[in-house]
N, CA, C and O atoms as a Maestro MAE file, in Angstrom:
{
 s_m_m2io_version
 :::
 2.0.0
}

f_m_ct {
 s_m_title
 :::
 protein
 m_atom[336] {
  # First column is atom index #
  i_m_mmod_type
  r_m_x_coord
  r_m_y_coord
  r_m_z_coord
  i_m_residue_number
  s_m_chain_name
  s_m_pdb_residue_name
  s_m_pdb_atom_name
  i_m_atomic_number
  :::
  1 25 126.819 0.592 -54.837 1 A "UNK " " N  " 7
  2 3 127.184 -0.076 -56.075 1 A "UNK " " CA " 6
  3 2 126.413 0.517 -57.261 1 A "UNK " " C  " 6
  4 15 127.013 0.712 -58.318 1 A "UNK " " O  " 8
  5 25 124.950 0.849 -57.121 2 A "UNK " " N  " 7
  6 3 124.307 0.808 -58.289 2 A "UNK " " CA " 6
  7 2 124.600 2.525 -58.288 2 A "UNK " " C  " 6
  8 15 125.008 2.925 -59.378 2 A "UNK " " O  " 8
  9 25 124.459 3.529 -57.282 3 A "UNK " " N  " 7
  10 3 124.954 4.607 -57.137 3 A "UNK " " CA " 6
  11 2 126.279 4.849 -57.974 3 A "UNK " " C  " 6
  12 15 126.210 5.853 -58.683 3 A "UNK " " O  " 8
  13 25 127.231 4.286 -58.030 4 A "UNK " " N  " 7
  14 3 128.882 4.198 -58.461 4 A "UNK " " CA " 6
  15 2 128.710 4.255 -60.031 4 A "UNK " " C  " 6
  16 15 129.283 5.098 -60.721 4 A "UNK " " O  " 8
  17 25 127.678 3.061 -60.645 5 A "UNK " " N  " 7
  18 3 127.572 2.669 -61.594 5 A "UNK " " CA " 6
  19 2 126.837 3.680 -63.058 5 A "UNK " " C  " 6
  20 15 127.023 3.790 -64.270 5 A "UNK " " O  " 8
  21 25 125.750 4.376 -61.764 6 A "UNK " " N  " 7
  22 3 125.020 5.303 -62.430 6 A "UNK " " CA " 6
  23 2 125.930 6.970 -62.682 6 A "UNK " " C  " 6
  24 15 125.562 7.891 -63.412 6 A "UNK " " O  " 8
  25 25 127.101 6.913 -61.860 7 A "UNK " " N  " 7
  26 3 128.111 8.302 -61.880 7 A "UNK " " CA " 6
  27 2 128.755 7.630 -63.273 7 A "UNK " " C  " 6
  28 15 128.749 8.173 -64.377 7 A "UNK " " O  " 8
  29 25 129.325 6.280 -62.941 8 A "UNK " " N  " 7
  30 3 130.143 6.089 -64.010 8 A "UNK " " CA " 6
  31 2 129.817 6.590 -65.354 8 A "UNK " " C  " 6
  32 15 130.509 7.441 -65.914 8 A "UNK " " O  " 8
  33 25 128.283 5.822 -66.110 9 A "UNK " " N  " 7
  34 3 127.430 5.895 -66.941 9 A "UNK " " CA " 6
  35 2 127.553 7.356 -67.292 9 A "UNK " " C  " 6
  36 15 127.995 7.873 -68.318 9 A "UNK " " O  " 8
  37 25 126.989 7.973 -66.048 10 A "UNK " " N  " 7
  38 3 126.867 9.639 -66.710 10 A "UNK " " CA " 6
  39 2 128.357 10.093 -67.076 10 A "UNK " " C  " 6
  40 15 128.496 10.820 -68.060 10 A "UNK " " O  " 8
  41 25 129.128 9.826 -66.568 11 A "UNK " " N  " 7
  42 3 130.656 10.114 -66.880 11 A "UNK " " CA " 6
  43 2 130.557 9.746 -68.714 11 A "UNK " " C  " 6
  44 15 130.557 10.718 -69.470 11 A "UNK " " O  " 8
  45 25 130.499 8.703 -69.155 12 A "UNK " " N  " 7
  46 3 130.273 8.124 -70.528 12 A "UNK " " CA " 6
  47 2 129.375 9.016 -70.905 12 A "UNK " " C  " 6
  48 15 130.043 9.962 -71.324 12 A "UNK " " O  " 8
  49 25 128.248 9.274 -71.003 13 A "UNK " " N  " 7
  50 3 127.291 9.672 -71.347 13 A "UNK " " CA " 6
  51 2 127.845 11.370 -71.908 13 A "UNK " " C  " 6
  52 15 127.815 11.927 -73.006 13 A "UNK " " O  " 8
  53 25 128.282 11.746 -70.676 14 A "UNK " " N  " 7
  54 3 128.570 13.161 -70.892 14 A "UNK " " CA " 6
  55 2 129.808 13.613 -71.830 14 A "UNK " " C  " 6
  56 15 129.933 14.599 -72.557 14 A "UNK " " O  " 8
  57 25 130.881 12.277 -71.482 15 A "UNK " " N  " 7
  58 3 131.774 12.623 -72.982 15 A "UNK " " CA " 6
  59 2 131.271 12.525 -74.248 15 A "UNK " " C  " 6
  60 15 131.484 13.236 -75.230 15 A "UNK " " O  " 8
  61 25 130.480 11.423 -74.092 16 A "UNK " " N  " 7
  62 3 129.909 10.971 -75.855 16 A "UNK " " CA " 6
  63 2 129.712 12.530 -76.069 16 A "UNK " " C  " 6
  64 15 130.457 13.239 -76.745 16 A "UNK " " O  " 8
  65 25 128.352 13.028 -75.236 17 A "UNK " " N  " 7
  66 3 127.461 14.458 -75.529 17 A "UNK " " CA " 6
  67 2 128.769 15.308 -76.129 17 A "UNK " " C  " 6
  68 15 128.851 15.619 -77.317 17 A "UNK " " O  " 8
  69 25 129.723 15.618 -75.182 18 A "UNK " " N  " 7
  70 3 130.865 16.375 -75.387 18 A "UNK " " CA " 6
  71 2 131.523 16.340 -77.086 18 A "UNK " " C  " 6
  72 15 132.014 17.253 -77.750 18 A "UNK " " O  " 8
  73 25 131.331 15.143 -77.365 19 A "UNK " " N  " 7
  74 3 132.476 14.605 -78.951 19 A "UNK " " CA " 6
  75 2 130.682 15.122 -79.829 19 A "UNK " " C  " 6
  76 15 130.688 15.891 -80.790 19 A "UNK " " O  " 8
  77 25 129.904 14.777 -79.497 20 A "UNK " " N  " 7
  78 3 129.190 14.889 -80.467 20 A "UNK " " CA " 6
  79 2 128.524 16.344 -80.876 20 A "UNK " " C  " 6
  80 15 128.151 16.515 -82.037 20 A "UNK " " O  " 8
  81 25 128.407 17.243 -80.025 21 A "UNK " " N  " 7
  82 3 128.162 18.773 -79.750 21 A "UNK " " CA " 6
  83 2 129.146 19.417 -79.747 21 A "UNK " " C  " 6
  84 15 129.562 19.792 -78.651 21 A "UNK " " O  " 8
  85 25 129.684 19.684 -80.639 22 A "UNK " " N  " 7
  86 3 131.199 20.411 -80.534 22 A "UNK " " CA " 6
  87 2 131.044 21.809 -80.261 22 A "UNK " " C  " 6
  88 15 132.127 22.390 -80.185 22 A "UNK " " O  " 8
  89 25 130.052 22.514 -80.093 23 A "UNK " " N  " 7
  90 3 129.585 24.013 -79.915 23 A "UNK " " CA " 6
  91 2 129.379 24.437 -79.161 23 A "UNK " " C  " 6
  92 15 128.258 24.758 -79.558 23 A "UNK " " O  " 8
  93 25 129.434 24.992 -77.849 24 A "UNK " " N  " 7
  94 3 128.852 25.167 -76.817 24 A "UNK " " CA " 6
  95 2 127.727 26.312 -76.994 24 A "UNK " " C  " 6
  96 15 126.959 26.437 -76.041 24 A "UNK " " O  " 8
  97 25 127.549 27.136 -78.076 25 A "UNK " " N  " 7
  98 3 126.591 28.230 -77.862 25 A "UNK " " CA " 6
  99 2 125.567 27.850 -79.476 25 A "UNK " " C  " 6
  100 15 125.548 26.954 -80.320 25 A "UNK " " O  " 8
  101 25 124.783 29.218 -79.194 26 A "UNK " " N  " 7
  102 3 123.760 29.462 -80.523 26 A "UNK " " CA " 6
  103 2 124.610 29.439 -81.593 26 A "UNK " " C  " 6
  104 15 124.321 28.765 -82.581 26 A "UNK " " O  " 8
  105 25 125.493 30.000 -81.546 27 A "UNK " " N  " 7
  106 3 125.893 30.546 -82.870 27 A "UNK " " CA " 6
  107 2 126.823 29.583 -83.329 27 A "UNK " " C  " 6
  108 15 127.584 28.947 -82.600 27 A "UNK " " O  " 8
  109 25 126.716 29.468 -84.920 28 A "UNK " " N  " 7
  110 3 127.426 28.026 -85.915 28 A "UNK " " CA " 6
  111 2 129.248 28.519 -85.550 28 A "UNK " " C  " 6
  112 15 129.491 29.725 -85.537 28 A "UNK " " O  " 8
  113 25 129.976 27.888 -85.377 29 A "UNK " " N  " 7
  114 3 131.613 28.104 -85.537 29 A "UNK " " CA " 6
  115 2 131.481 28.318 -86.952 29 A "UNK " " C  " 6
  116 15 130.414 27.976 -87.460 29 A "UNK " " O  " 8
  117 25 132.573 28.937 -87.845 30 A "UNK " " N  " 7
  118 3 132.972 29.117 -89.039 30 A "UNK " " CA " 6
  119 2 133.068 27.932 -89.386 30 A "UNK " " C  " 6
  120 15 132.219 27.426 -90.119 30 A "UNK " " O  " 8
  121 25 134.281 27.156 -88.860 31 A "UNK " " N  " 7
  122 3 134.628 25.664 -89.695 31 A "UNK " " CA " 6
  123 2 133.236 24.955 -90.330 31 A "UNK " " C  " 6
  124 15 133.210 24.330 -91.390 31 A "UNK " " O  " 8
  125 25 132.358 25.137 -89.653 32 A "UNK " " N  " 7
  126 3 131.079 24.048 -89.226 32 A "UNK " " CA " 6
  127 2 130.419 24.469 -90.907 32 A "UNK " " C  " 6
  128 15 130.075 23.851 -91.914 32 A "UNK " " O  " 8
  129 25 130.498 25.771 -90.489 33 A "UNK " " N  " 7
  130 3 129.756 26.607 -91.828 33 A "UNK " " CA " 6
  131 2 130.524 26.178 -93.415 33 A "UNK " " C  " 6
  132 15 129.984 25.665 -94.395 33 A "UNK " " O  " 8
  133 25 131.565 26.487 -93.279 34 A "UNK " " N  " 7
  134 3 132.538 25.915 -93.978 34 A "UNK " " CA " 6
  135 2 133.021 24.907 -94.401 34 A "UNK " " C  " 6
  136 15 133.695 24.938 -95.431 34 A "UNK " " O  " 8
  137 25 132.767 23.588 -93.616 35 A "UNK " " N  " 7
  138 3 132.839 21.970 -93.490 35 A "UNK " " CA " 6
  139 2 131.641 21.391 -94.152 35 A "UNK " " C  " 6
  140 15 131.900 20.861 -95.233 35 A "UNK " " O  " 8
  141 25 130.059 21.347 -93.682 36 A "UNK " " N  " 7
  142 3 129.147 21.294 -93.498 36 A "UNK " " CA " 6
  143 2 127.677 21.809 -94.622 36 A "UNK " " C  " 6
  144 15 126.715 21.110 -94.942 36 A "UNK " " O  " 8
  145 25 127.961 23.189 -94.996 37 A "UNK " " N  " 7
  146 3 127.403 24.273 -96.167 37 A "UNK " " CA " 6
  147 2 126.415 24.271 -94.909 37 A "UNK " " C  " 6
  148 15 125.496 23.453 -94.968 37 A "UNK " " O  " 8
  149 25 126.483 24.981 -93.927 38 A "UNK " " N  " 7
  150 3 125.632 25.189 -92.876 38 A "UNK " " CA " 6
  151 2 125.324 26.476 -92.861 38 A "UNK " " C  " 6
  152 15 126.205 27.335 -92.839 38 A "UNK " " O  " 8
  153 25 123.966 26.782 -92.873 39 A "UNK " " N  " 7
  154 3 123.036 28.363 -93.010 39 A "UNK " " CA " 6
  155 2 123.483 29.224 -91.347 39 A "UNK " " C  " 6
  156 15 122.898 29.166 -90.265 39 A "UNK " " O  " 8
  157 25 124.537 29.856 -91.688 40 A "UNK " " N  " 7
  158 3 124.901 30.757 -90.569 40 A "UNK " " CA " 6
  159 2 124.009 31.891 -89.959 40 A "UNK " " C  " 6
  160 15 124.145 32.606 -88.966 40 A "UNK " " O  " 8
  161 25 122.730 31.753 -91.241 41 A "UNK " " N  " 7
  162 3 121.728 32.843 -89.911 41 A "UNK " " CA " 6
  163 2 120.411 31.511 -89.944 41 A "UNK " " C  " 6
  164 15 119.377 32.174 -90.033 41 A "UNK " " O  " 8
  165 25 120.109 30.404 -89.922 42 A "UNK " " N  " 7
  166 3 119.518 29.486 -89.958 42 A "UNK " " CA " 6
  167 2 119.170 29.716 -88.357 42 A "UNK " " C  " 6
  168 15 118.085 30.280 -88.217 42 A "UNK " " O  " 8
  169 25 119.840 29.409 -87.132 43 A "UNK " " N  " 7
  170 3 119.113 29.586 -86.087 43 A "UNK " " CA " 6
  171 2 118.642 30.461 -85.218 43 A "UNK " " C  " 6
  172 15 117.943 30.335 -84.213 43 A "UNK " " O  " 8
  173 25 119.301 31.701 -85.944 44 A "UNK " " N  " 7
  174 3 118.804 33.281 -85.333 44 A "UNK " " CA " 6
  175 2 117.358 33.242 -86.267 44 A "UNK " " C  " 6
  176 15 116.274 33.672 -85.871 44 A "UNK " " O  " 8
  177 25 117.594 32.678 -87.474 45 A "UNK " " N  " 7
  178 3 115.645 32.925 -88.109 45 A "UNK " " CA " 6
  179 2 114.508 31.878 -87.097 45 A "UNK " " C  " 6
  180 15 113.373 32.053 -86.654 45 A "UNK " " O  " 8
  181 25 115.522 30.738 -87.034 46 A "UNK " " N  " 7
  182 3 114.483 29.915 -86.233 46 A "UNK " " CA " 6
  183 2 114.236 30.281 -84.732 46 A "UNK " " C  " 6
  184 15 113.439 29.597 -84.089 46 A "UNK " " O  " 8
  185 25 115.009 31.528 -84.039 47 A "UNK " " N  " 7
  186 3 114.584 31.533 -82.956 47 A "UNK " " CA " 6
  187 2 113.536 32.805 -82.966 47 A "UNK " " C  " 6
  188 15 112.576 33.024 -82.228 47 A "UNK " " O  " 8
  189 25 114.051 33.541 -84.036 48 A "UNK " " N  " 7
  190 3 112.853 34.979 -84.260 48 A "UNK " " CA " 6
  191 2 111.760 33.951 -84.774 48 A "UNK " " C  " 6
  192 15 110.660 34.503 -84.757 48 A "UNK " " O  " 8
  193 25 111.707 32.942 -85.122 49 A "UNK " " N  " 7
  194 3 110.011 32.475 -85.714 49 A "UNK " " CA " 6
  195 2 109.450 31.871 -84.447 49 A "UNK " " C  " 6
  196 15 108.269 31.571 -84.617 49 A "UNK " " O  " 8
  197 25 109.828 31.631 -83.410 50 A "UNK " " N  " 7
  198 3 109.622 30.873 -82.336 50 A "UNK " " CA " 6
  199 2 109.243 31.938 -81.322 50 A "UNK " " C  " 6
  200 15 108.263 31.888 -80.578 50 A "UNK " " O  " 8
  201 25 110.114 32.874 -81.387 51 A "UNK " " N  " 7
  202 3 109.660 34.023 -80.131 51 A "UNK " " CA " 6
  203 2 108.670 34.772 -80.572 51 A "UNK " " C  " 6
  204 15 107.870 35.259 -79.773 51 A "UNK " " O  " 8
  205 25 108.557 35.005 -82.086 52 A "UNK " " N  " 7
  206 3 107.108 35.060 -82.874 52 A "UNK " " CA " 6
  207 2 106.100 34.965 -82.608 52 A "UNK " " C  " 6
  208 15 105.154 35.752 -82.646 52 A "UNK " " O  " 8
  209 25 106.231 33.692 -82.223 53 A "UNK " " N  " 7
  210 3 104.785 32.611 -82.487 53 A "UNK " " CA " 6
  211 2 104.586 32.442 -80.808 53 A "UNK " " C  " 6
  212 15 103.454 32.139 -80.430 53 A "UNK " " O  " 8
  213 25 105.868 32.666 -79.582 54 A "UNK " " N  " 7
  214 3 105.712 32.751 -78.293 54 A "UNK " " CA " 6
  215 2 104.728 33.882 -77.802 54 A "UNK " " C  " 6
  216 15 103.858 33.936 -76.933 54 A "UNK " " O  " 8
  217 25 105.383 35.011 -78.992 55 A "UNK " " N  " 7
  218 3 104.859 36.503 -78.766 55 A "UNK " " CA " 6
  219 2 103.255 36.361 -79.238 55 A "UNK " " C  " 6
  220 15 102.611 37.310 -78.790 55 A "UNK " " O  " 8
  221 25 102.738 35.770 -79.734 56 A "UNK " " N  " 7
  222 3 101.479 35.457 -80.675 56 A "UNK " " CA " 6
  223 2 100.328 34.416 -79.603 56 A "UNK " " C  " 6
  224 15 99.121 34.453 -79.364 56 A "UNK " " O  " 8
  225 25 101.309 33.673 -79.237 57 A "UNK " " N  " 7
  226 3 100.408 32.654 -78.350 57 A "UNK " " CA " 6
  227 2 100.211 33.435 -76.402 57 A "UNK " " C  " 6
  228 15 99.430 33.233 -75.472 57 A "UNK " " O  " 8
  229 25 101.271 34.225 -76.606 58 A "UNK " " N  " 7
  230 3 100.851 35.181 -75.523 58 A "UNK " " CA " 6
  231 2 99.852 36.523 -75.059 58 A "UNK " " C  " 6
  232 15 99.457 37.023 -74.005 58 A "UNK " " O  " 8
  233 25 99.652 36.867 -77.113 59 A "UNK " " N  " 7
  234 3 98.629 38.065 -76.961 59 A "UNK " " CA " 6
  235 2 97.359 37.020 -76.636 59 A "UNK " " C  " 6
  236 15 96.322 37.375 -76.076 59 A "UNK " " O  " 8
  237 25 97.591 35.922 -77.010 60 A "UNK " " N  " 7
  238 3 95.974 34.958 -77.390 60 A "UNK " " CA " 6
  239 2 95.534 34.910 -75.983 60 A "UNK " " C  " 6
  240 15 94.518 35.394 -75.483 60 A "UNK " " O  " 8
  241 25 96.473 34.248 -75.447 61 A "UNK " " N  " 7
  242 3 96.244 34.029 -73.856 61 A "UNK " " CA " 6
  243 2 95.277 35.238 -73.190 61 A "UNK " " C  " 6
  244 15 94.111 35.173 -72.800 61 A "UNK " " O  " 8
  245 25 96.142 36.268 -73.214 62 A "UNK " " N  " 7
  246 3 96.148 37.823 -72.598 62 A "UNK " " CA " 6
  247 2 94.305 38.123 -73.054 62 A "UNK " " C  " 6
  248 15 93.409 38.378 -72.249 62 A "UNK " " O  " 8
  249 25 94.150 37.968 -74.788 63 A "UNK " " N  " 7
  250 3 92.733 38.008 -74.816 63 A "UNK " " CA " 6
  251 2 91.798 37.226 -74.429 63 A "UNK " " C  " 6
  252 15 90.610 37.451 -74.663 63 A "UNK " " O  " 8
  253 25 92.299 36.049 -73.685 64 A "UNK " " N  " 7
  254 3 91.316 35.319 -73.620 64 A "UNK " " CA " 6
  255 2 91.093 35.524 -71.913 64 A "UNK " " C  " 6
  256 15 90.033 35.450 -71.292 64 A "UNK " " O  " 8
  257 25 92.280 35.766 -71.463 65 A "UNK " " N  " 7
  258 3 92.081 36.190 -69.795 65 A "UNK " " CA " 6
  259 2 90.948 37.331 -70.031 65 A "UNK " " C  " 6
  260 15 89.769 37.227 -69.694 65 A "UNK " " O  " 8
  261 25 91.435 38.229 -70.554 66 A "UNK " " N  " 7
  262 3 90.677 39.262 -70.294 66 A "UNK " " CA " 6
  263 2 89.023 39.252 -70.513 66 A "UNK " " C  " 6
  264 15 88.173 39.875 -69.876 66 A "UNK " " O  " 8
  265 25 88.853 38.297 -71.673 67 A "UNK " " N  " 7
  266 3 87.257 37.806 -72.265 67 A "UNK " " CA " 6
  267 2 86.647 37.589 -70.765 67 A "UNK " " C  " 6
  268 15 85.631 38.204 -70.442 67 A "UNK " " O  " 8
  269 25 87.244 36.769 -69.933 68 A "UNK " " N  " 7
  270 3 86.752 35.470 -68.770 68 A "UNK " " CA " 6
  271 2 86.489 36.676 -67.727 68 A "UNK " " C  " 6
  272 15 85.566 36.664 -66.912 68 A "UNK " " O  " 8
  273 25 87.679 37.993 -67.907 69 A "UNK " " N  " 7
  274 3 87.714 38.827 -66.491 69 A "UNK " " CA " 6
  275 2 85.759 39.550 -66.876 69 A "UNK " " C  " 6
  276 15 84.749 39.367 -66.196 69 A "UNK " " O  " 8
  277 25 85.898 40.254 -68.045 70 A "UNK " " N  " 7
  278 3 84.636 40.516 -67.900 70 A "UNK " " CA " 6
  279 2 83.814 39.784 -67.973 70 A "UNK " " C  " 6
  280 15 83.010 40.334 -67.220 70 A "UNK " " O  " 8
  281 25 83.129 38.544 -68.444 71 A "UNK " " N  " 7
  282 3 82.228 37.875 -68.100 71 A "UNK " " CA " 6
  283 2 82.209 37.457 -66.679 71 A "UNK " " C  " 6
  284 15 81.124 36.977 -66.352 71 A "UNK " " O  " 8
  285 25 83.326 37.516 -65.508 72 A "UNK " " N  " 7
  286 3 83.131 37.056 -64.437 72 A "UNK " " CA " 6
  287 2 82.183 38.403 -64.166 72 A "UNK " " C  " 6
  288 15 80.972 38.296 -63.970 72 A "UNK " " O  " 8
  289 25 82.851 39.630 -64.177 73 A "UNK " " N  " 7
  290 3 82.512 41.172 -63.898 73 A "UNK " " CA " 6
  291 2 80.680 41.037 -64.229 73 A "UNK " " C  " 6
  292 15 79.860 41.461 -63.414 73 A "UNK " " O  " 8
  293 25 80.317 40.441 -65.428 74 A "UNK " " N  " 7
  294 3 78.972 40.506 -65.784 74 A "UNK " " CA " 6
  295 2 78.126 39.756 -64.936 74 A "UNK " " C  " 6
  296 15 76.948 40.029 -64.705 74 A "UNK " " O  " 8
  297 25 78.871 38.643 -64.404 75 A "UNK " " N  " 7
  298 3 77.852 37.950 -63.896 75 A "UNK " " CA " 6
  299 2 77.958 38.301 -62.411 75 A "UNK " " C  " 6
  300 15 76.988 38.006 -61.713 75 A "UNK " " O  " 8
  301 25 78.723 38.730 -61.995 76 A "UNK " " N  " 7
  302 3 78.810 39.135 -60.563 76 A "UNK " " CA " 6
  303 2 77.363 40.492 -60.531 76 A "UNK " " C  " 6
  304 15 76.316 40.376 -59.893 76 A "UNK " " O  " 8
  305 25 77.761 41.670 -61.408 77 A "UNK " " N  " 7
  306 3 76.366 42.244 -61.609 77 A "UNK " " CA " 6
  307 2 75.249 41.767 -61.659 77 A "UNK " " C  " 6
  308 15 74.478 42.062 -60.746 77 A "UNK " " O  " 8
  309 25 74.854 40.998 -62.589 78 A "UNK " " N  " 7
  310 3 74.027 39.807 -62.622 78 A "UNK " " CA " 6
  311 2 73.488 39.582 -61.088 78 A "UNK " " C  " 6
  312 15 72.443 40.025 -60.610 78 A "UNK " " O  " 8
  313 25 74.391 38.850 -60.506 79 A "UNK " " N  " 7
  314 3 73.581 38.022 -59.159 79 A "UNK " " CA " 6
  315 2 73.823 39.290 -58.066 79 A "UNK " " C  " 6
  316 15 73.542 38.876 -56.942 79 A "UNK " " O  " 8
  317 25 74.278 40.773 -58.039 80 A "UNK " " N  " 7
  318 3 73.981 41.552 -57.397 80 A "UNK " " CA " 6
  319 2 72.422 42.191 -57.675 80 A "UNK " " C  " 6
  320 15 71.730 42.573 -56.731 80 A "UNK " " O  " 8
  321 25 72.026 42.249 -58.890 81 A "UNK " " N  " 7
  322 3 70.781 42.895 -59.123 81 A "UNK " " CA " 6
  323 2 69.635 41.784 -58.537 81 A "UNK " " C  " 6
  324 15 68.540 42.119 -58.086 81 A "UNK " " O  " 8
  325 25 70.181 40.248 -58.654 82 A "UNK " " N  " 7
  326 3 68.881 39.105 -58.465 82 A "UNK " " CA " 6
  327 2 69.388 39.549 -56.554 82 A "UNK " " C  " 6
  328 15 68.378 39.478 -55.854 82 A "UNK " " O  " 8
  329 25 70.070 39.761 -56.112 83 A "UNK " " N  " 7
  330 3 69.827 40.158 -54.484 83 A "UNK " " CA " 6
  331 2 69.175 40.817 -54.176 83 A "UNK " " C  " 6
  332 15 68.413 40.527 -53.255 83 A "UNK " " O  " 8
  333 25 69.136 42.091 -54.809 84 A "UNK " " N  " 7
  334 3 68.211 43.095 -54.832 84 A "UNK " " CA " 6
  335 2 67.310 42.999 -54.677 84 A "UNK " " C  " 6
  336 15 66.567 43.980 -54.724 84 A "UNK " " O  " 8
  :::
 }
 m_bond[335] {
  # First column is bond index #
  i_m_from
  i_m_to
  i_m_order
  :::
  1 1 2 1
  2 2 3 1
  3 3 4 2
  4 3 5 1
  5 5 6 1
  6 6 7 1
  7 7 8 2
  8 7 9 1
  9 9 10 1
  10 10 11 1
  11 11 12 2
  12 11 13 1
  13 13 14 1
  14 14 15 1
  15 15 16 2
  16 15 17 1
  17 17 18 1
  18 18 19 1
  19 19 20 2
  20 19 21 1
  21 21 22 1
  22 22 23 1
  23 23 24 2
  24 23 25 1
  25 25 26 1
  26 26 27 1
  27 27 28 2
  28 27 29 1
  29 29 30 1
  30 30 31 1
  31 31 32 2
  32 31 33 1
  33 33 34 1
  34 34 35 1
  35 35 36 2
  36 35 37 1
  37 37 38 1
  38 38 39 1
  39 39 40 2
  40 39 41 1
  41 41 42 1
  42 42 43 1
  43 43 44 2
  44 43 45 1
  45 45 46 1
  46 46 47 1
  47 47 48 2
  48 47 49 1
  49 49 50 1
  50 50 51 1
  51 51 52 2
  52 51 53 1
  53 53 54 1
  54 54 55 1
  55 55 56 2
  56 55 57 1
  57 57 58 1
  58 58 59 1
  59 59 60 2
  60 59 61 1
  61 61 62 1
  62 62 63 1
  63 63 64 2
  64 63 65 1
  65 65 66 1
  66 66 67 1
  67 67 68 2
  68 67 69 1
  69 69 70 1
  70 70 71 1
  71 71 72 2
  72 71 73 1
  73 73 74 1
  74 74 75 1
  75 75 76 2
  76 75 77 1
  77 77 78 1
  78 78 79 1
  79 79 80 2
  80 79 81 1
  81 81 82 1
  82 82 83 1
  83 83 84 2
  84 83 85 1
  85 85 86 1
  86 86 87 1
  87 87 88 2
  88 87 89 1
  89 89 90 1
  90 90 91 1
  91 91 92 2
  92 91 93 1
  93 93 94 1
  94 94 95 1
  95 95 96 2
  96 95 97 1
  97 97 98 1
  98 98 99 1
  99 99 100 2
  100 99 101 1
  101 101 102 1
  102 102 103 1
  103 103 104 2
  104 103 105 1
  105 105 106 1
  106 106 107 1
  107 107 108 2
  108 107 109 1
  109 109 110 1
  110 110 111 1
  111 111 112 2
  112 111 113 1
  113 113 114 1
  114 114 115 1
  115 115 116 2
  116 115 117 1
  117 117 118 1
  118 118 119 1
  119 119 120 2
  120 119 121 1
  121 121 122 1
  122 122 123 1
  123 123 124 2
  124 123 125 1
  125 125 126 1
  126 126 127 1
  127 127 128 2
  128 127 129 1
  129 129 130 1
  130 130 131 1
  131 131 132 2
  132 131 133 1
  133 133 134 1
  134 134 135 1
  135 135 136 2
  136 135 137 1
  137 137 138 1
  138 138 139 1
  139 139 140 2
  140 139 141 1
  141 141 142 1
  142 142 143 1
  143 143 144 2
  144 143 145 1
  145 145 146 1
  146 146 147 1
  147 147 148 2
  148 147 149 1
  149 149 150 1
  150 150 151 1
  151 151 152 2
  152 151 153 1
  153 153 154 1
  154 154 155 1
  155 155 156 2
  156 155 157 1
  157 157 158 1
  158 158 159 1
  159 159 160 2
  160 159 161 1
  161 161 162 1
  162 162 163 1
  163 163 164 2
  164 163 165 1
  165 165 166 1
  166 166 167 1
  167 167 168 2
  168 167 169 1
  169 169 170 1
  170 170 171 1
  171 171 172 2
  172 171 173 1
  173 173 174 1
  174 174 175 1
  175 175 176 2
  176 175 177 1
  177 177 178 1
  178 178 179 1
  179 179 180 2
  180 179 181 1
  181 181 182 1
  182 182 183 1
  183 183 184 2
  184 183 185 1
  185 185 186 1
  186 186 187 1
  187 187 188 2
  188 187 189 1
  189 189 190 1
  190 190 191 1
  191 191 192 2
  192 191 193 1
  193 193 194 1
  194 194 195 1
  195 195 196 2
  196 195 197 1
  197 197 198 1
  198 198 199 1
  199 199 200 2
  200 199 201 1
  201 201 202 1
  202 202 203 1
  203 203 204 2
  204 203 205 1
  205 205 206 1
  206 206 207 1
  207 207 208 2
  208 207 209 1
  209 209 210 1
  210 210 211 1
  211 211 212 2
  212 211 213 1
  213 213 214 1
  214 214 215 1
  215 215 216 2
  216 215 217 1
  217 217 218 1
  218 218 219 1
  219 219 220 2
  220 219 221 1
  221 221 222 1
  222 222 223 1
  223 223 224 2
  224 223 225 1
  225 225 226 1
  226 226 227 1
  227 227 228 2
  228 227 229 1
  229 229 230 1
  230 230 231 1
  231 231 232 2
  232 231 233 1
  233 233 234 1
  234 234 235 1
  235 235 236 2
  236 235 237 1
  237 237 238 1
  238 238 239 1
  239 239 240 2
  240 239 241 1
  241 241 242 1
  242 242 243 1
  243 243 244 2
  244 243 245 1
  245 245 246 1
  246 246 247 1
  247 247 248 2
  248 247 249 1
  249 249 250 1
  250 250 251 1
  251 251 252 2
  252 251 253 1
  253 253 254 1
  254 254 255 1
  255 255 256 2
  256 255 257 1
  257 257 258 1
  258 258 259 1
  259 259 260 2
  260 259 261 1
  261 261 262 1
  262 262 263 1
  263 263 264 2
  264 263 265 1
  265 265 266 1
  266 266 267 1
  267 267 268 2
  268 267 269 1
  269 269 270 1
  270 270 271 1
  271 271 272 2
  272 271 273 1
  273 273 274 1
  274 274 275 1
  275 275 276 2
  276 275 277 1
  277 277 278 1
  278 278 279 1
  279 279 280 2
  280 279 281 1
  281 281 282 1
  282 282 283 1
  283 283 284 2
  284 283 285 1
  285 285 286 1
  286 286 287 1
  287 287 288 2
  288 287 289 1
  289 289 290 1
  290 290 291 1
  291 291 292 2
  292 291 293 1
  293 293 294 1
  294 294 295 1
  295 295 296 2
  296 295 297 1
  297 297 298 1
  298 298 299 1
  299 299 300 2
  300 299 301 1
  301 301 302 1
  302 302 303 1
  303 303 304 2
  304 303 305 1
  305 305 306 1
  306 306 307 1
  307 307 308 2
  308 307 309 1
  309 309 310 1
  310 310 311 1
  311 311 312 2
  312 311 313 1
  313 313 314 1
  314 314 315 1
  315 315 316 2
  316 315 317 1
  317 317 318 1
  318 318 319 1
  319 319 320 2
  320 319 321 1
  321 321 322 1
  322 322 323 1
  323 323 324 2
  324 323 325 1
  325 325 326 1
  326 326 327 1
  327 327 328 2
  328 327 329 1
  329 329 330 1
  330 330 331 1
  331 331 332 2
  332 331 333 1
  333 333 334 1
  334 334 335 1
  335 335 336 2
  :::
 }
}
């Protein structure tokens, strides 16, 4: 029953989505642009500022791995010389 109820729901759910998203991809339809005064390179800028800032938060990472690789490297020297 509650199984049945929850298909139904998504059945609803997924038309609403359907009427309200009329686009299926990235890119604006003409009408929309035309209907709307909608910026037809508006989400190609917002995805270059995003893969940007992906590309940016990935060099950060990359330097900061690498900071940790040599300080592990230092201290491993470190407690090889105190064996000694």
């Amino acid at each position: 029953m509650i199984r049945t109820l929850r298909i139904w729901l998504w059945g609803i759910v997924a038309e609403l989505e359907y009427q309200l998203y009329p686009w299926k991809s990235n890119d604006v339809p003409q009408w929309a642009v035309d209907r709307y005064n909608i910026d037809n390179g508006a989400h190609s800028t917002e995805y270059e500022y995003t893969d940007h800032l992906n590309f940016e938060w990935l060099k950060c990472q990359e330097e900061k791995v690498a900071k940790l690789q040599l300080e592990m490297l230092s201290v491993i020297d470190r407690l090889n010389k105190m064996e000694r």
